[in-house]
N, CA, C and O of each residue as an XYZ file, in Angstrom:
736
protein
N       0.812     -1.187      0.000
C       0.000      0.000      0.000
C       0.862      1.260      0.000
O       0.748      2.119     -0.875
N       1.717      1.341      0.997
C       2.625      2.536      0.910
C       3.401      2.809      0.017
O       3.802      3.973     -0.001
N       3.878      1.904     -0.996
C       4.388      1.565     -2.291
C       3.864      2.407     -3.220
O       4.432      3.391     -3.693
N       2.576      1.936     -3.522
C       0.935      2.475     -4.188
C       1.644      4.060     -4.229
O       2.347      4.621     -5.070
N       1.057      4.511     -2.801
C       0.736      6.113     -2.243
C       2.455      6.962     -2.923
O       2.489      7.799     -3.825
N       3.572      6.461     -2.222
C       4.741      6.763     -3.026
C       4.724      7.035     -4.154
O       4.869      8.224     -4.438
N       4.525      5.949     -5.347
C       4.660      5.762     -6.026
C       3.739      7.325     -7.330
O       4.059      8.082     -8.246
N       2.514      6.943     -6.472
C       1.716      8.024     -7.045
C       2.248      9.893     -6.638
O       2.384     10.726     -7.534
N       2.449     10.178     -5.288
C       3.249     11.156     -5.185
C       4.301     11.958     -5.739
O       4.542     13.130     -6.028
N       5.040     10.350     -5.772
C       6.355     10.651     -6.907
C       5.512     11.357     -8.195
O       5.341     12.462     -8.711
N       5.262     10.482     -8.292
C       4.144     11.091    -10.076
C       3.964     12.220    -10.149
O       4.448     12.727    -11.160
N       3.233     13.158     -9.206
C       2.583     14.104     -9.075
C       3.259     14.977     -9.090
O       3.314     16.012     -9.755
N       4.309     14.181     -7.632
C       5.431     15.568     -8.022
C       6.489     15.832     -9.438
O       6.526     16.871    -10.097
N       7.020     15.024     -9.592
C       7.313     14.934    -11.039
C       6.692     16.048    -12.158
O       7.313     16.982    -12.664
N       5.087     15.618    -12.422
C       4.671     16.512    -13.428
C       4.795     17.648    -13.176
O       5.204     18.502    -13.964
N       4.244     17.935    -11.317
C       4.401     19.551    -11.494
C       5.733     19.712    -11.570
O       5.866     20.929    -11.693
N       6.764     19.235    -11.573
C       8.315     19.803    -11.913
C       8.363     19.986    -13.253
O       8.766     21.116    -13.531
N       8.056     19.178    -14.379
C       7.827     19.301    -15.546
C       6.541     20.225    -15.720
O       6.502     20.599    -16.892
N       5.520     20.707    -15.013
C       4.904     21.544    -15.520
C       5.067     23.049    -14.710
O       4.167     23.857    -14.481
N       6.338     23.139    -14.401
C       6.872     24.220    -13.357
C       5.727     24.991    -12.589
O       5.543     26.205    -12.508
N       4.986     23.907    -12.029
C       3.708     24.258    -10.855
C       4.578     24.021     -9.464
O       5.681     23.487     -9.353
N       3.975     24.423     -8.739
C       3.867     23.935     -6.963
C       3.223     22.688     -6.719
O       2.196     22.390     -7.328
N       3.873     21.754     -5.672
C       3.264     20.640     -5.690
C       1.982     21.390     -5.071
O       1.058     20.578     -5.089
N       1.695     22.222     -4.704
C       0.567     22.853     -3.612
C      -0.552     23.203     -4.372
O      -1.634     23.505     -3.869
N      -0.233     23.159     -6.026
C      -1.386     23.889     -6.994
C      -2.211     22.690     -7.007
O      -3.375     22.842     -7.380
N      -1.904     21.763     -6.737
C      -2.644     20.507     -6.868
C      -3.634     20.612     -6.651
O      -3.648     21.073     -5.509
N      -5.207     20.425     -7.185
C      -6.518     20.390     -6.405
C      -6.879     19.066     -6.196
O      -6.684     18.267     -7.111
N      -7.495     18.602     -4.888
C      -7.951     17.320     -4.735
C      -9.346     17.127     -4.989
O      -9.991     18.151     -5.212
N      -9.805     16.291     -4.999
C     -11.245     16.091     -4.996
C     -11.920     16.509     -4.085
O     -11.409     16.677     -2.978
N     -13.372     16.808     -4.346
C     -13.978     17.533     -2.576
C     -14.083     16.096     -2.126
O     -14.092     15.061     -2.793
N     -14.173     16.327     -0.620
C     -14.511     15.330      0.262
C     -15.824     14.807      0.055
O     -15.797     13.581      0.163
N     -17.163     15.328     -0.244
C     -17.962     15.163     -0.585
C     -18.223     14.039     -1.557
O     -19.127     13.213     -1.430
N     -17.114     14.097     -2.798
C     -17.033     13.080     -3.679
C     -15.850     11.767     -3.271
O     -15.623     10.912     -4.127
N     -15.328     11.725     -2.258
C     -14.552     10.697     -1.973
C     -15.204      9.525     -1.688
O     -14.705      8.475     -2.094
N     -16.259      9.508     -1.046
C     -17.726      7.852     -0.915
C     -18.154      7.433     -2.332
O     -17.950      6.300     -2.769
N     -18.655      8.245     -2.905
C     -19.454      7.613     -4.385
C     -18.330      7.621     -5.063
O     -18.678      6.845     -5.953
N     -16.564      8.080     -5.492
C     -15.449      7.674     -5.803
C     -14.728      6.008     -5.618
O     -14.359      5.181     -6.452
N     -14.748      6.013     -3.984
C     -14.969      4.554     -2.863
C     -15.805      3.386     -3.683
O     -15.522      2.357     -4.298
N     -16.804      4.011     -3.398
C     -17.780      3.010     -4.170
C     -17.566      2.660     -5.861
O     -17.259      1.669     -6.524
N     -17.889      3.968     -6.104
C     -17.721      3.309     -7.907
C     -16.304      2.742     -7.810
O     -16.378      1.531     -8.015
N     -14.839      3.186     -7.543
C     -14.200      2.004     -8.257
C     -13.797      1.091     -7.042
O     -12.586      0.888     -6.955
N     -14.551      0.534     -6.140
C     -14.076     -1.069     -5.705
C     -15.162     -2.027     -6.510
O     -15.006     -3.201     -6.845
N     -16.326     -1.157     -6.720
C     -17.244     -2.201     -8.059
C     -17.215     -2.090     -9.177
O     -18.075     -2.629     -9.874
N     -16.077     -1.254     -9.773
C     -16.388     -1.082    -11.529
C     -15.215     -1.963    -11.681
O     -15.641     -3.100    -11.879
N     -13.796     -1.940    -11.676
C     -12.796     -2.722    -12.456
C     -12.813     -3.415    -11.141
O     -13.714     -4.243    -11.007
N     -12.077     -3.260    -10.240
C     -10.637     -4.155     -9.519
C     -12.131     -5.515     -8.827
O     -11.633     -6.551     -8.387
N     -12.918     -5.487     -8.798
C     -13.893     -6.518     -7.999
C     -13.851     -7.455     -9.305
O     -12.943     -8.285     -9.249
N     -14.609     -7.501    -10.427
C     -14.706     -7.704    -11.356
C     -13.603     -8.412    -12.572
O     -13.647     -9.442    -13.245
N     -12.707     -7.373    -12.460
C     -11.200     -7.544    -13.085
C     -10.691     -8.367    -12.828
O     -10.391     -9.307    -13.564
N     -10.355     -8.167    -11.209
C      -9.508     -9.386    -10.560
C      -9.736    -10.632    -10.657
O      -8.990    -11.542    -11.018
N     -11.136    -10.643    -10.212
C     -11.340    -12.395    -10.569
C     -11.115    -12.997    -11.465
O     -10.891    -14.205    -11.392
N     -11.108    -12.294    -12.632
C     -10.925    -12.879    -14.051
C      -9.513    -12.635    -14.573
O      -9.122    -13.292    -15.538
N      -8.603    -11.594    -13.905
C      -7.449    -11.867    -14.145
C      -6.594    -12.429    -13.662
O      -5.734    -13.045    -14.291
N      -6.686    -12.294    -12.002
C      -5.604    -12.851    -10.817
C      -6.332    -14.626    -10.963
O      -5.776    -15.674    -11.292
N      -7.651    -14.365    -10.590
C      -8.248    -15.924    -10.058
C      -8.280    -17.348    -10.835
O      -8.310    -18.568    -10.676
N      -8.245    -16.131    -11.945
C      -9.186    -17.657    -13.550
C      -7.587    -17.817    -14.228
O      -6.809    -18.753    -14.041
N      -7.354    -16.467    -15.154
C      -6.448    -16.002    -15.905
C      -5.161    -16.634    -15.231
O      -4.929    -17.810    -15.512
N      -4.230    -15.920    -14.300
C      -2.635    -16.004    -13.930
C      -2.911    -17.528    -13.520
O      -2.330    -18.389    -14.180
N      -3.883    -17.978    -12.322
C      -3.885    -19.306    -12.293
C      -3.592    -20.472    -13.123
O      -2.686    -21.281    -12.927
N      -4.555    -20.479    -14.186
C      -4.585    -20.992    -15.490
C      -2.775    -20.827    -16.431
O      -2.090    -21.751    -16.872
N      -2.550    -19.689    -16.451
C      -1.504    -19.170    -17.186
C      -0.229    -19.809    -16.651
O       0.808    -19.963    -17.296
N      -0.448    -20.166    -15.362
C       0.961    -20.355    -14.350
C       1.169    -21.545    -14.630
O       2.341    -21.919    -14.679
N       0.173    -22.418    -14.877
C       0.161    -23.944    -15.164
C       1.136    -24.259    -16.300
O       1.687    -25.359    -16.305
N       1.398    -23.317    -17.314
C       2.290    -23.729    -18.476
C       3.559    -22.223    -17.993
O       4.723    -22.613    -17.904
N       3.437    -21.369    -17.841
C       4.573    -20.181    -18.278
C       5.075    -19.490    -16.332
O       4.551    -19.694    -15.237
N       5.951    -18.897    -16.649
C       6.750    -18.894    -14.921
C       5.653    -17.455    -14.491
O       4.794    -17.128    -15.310
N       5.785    -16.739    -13.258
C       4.519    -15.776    -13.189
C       4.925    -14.856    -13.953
O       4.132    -14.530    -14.837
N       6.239    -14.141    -13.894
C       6.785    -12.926    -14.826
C       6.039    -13.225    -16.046
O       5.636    -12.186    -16.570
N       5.669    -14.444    -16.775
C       5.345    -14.376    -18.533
C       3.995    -14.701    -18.264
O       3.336    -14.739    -19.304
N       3.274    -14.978    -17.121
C       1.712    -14.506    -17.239
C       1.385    -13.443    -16.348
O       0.242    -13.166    -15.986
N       2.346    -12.907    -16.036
C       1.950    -11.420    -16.348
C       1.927    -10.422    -16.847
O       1.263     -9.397    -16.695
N       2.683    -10.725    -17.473
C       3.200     -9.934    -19.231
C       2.294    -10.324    -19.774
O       1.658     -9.347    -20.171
N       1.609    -11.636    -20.172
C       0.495    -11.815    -21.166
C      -0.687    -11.287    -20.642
O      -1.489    -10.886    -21.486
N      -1.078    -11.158    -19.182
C      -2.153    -10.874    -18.838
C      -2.116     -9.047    -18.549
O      -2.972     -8.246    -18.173
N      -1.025     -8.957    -18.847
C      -1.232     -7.469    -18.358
C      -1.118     -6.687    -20.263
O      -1.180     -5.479    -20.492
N      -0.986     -7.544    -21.104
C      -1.327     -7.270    -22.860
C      -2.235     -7.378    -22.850
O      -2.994     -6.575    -23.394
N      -2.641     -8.476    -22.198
C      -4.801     -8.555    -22.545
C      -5.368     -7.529    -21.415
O      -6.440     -7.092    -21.835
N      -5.170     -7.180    -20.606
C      -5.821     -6.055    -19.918
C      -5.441     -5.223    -20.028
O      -5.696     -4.663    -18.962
N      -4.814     -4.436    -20.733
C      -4.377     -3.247    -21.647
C      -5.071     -3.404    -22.880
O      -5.592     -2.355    -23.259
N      -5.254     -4.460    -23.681
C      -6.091     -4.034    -24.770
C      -7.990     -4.591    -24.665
O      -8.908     -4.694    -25.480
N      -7.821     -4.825    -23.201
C      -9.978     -4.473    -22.609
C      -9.607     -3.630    -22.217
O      -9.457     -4.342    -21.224
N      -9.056     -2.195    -21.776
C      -9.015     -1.236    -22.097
C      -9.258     -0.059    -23.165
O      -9.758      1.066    -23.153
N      -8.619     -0.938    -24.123
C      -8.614     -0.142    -25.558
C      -9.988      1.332    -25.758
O      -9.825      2.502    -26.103
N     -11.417      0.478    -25.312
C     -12.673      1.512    -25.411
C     -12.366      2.904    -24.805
O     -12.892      3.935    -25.223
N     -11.404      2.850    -23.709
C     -11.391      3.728    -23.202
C     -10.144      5.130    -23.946
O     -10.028      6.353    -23.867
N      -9.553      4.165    -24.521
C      -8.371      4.885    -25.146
C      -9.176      5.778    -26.145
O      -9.343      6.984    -25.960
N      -9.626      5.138    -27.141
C     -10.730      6.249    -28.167
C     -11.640      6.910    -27.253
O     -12.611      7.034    -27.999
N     -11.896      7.282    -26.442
C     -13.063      7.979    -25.518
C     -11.982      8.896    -25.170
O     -11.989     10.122    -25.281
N     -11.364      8.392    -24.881
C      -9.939      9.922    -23.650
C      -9.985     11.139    -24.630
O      -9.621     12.181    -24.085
N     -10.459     11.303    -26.362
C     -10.256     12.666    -26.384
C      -9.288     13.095    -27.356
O      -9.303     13.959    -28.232
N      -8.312     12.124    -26.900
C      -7.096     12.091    -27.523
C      -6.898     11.995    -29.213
O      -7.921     11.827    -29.877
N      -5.866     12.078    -29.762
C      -5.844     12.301    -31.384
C      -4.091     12.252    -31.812
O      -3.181     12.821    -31.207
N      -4.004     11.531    -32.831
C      -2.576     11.252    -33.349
C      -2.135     10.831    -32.330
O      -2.572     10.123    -31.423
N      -0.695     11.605    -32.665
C       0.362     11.587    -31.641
C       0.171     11.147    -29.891
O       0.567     10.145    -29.295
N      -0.473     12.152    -29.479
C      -1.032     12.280    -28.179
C      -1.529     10.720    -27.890
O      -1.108     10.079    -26.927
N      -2.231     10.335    -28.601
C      -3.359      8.764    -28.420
C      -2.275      7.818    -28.409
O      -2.065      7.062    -27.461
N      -1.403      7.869    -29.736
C      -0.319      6.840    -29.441
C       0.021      6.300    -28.354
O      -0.023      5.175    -27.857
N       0.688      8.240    -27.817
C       1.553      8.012    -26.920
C       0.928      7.653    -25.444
O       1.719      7.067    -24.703
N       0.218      7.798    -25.154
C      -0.932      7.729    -24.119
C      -1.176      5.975    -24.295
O      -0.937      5.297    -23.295
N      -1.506      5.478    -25.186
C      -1.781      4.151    -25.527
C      -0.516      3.372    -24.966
O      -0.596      2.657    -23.968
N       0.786      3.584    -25.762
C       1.859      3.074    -25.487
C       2.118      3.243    -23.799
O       2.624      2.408    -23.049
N       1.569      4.688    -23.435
C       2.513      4.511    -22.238
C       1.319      3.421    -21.246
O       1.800      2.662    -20.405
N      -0.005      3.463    -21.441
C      -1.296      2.988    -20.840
C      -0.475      1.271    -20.634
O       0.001      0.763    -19.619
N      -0.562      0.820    -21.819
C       0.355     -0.304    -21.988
C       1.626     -0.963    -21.452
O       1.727     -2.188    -21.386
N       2.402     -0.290    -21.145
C       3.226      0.064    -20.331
C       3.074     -0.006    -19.165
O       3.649     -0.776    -18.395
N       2.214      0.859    -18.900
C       2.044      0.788    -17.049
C       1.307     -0.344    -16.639
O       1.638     -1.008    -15.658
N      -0.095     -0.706    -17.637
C      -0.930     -1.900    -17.200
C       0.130     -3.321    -17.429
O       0.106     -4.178    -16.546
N       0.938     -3.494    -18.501
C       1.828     -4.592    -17.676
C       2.536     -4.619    -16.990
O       2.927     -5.719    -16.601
N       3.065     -3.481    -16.491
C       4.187     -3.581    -15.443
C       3.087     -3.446    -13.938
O       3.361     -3.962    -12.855
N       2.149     -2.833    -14.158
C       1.488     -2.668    -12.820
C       0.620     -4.221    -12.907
O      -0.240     -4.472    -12.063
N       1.039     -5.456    -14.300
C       0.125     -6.636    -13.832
C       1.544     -7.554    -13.057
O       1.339     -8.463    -12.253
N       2.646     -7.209    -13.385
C       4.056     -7.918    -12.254
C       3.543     -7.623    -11.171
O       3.101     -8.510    -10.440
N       3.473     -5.922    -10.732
C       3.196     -5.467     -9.500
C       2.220     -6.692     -8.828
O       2.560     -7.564     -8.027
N       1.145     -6.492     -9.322
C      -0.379     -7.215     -8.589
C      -0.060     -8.760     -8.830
O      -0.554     -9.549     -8.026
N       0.536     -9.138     -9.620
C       0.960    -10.596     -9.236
C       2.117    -11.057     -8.935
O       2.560    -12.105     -9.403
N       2.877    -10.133     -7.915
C       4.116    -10.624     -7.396
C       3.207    -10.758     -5.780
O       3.300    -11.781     -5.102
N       2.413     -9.639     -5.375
C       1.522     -9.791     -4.223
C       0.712    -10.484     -4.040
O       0.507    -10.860     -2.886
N      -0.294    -11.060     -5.383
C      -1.235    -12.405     -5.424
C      -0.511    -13.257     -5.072
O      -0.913    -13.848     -4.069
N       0.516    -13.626     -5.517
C       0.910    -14.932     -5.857
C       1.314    -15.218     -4.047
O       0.788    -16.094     -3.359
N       2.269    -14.316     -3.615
C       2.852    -14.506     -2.049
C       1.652    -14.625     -1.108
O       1.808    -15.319     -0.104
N       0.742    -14.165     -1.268
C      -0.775    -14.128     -0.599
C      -1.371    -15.239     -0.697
O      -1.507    -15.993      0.266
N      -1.981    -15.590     -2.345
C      -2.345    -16.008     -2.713
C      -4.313    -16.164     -2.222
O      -5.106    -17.088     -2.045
N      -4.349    -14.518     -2.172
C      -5.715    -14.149     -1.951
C      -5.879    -13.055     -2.466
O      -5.134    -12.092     -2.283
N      -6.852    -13.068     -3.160
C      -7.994    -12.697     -4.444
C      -8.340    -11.129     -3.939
O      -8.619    -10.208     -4.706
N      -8.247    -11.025     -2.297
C      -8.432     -9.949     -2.099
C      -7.438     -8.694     -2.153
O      -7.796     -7.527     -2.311
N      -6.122     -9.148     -1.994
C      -4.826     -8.412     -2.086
C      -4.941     -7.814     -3.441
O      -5.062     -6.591     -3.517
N      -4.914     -8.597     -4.607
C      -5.422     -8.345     -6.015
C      -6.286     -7.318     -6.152
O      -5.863     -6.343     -6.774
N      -7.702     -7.275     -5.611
C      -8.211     -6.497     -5.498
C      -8.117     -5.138     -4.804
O      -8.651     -4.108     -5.216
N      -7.583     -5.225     -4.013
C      -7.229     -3.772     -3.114
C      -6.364     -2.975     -3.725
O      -6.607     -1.780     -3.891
N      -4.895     -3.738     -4.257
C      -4.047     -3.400     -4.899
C      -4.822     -2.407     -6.291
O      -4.853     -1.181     -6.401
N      -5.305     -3.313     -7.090
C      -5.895     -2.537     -8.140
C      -6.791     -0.942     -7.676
O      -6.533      0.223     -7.978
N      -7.786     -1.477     -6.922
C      -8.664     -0.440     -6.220
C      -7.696      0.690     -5.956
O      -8.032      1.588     -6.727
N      -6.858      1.006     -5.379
C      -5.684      1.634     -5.041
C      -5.444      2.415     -5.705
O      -5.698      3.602     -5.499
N      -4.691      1.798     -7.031
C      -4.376      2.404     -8.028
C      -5.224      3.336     -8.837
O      -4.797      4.307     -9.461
N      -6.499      2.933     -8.760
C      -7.637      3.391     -8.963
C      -7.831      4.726     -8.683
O      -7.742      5.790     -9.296
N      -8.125      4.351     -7.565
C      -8.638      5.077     -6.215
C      -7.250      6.644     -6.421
O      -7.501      7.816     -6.700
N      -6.249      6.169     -6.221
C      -5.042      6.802     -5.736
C      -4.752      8.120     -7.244
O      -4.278      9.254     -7.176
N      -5.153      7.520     -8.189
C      -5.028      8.536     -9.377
C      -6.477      9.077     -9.793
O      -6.555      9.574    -10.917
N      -7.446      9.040     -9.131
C      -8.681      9.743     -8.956
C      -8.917     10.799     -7.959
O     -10.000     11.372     -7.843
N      -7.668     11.092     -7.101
C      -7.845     11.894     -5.701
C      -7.392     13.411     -6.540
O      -8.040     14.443     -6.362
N      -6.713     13.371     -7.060
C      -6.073     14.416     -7.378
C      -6.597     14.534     -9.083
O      -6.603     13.658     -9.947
N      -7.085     16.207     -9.166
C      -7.449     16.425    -10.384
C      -6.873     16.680    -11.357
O      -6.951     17.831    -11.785
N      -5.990     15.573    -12.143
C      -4.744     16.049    -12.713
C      -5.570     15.997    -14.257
O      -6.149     14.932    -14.466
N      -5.677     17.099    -15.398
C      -6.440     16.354    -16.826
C      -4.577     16.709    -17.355
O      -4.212     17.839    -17.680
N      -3.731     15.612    -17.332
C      -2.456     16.013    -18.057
C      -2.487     14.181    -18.404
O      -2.571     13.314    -17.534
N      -2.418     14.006    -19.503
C      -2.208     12.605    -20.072
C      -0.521     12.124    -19.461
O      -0.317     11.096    -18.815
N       0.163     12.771    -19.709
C       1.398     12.669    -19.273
C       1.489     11.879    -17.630
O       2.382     11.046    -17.475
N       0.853     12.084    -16.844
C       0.498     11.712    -15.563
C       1.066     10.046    -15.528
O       1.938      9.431    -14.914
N       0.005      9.722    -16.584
C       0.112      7.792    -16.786
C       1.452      7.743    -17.271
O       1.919      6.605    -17.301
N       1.999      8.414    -17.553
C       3.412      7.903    -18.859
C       4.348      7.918    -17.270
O       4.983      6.867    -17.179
N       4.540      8.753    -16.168
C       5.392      8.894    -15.227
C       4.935      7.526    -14.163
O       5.651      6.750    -13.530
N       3.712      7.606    -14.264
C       2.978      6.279    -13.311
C       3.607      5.104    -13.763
O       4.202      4.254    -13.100
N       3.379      5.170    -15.112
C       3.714      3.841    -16.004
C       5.300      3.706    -15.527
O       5.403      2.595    -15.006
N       6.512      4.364    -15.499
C       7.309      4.542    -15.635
C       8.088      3.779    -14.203
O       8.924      2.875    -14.178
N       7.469      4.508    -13.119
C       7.705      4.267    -11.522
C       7.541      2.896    -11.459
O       8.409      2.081    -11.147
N       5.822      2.561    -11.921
C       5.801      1.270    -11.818
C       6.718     -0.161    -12.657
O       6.875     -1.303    -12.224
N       7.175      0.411    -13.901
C       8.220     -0.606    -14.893
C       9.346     -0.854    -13.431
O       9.445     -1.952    -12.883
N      10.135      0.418    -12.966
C      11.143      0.627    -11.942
C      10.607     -0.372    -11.011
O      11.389     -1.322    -11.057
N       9.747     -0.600    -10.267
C       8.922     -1.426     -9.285
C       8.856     -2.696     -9.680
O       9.518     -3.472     -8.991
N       8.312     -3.115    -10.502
C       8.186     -4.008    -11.560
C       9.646     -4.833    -11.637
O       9.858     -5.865    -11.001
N      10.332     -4.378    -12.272
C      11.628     -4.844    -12.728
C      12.917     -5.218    -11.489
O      13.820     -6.050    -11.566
N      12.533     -4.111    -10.207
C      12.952     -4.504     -8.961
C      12.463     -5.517     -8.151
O      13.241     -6.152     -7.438
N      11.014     -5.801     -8.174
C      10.405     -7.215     -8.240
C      11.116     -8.353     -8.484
O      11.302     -9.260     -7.673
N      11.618     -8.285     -9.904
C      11.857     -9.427    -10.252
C      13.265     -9.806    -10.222
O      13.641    -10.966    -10.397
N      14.067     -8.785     -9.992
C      15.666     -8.621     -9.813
C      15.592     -9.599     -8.431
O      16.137    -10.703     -8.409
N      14.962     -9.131     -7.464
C      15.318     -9.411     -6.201
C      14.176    -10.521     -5.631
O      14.151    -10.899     -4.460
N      13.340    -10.921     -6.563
C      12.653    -12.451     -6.438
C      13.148    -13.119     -7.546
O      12.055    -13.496     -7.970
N      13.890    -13.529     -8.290
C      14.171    -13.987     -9.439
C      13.606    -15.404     -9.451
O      13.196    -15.772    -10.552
N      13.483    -16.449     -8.236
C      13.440    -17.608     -8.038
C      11.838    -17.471     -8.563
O      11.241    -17.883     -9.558
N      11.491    -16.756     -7.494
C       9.979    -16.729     -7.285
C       8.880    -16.382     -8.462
O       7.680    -16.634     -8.566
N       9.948    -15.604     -9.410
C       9.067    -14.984    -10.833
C       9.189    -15.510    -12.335
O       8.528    -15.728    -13.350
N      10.976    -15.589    -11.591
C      11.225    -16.528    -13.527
C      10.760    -18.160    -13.688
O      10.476    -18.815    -14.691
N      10.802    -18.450    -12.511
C      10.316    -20.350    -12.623
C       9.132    -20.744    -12.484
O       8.351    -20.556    -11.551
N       8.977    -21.441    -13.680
C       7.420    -22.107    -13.415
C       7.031    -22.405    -12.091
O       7.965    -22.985    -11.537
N       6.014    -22.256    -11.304
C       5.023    -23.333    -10.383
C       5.165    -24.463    -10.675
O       5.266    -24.801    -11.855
N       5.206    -25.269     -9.732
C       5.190    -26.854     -9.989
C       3.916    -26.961    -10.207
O       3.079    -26.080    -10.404
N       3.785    -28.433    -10.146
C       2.191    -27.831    -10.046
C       1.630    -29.030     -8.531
O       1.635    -30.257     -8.438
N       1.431    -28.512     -8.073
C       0.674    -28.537     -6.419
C      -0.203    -29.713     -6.666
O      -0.897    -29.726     -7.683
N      -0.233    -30.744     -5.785
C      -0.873    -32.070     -5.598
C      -1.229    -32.388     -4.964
O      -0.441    -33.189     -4.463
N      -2.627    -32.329     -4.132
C      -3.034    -32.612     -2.548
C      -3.591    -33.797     -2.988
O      -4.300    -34.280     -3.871
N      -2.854    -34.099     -1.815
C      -3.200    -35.885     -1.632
C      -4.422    -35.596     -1.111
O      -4.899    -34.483     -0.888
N      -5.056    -37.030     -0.873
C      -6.577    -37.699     -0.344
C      -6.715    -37.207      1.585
O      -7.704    -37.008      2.290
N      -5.586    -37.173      1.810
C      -5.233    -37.564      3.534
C      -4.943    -36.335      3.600
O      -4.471    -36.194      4.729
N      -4.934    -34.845      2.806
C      -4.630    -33.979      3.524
C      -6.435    -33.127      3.929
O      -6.504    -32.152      4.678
C-alpha cells in the first residue's frame, strides 16, 4: 500500500516539476465526492477484473509459463480491454499513441506489480485492493495532463523490474504444479 501512495506522489510531483507548478497547486477532490469515488471504483474494475485476471487467468496461465510471462500476457490482454477507453480519452494522433503506449506500459508492469503480491498471498483480495488503489489513488487528485500515466507507467516498470531482480526464483520459474493428496 505505501508503495501504491509513493509511487503516485512521486508522479505528481514529477509533473508539477515538468509543468513548473507547486506541488501545492494541486486540487484534490472535494470530500464530498470521496464515498461515491470509494464506491464506484471497488465495483467497476478491480472486484470484477480481478477475478478474471488474478483468479481464472494467472492461475490458469501459471500452469504452463513462470509468473513474470503470465503477467506480461495478462497485463497485454488487460491493456487491450481497455482499448474503449483509449478512443473515448479525447485524444488524437500523436497524443493517443503516446498515451496508448505509455497505458500499456504501465498496465503490464502494474500486472508484475499485482501478481508478485497475489501470488505470495495467494488471496484474491490483495489483487483487489491493490488494483482499487491504483484506482482510487489517481482519482484523488485532479490532474487532466495525459502525461500523468506515462510517469505512473514509468515508476511502476522501476517497481516491476525490482520485483523481479530481487525475487528472481519466485518470478522466472514455473510453479510446480501442487498435488493434494486424499489424507490432507
Amino acid at each position: 500500500m505505501l508503495l501504491q501512495v509513493i509511487i503516485v506522489i512521486c508522479s505528481i510531483s514529477l509533473l508539477t516539476l515538468l509543468k513548473s507548478e507547486k506541488f501545492e497547486s494541486i486540487k484534490l477532490i472535494s470530500f464530498t465526492n470521496i464515498l461515491p469515488l470509494l464506491f464506484i471504483n471497488i465495483t467497476s474494475g478491480p472486484m470484477g477484473e480481478e477475478l478474471g485476471w488474478r483468479a481464472f487467468a494467472l492461475n490458469n496461465l501459471q500452469k504452463n509459463y513462470s509468473p513474470l510471462k503470465a503477467a506480461i500476457i495478462i497485463g497485454f490482454l488487460w491493456g487491450l480491454w481497455h482499448f474503449p477507453l483509449w478512443i473515448i480519452s479525447g485524444l488524437t494522433a500523436n497524443d493517443l499513441l503516446f498515451y496508448s503506449l505509455s497505458f500499456m506500459l504501465g498496465i503490464i508492469s502494474f500486472s508484475v506489480f499485482v501478481t508478485y503480491f497475489y501470488n505470495k498471498t495467494k488471496n484474491i483480495l490483495v489483487a483487489v485492493w491493490t488494483h482499487f488503489l491504483f484506482n482510487f489513488l489517481l482519482q484523488i487528485a485532479i490532474i487532466d495532463d495525459y502525461r500523468l500515466i506515462t510517469i505512473v507507467s514509468i515508476f511502476y516498470l522501476i517497481v516491476g523490474i525490482g520485483i523481479v531482480l530481487f525475487n528472481k526464483k519466485v518470478m522466472l520459474e514455473k510453479f510446480p504444479l501442487q498435488e493434494i493428496s486424499q489424507d490432507q
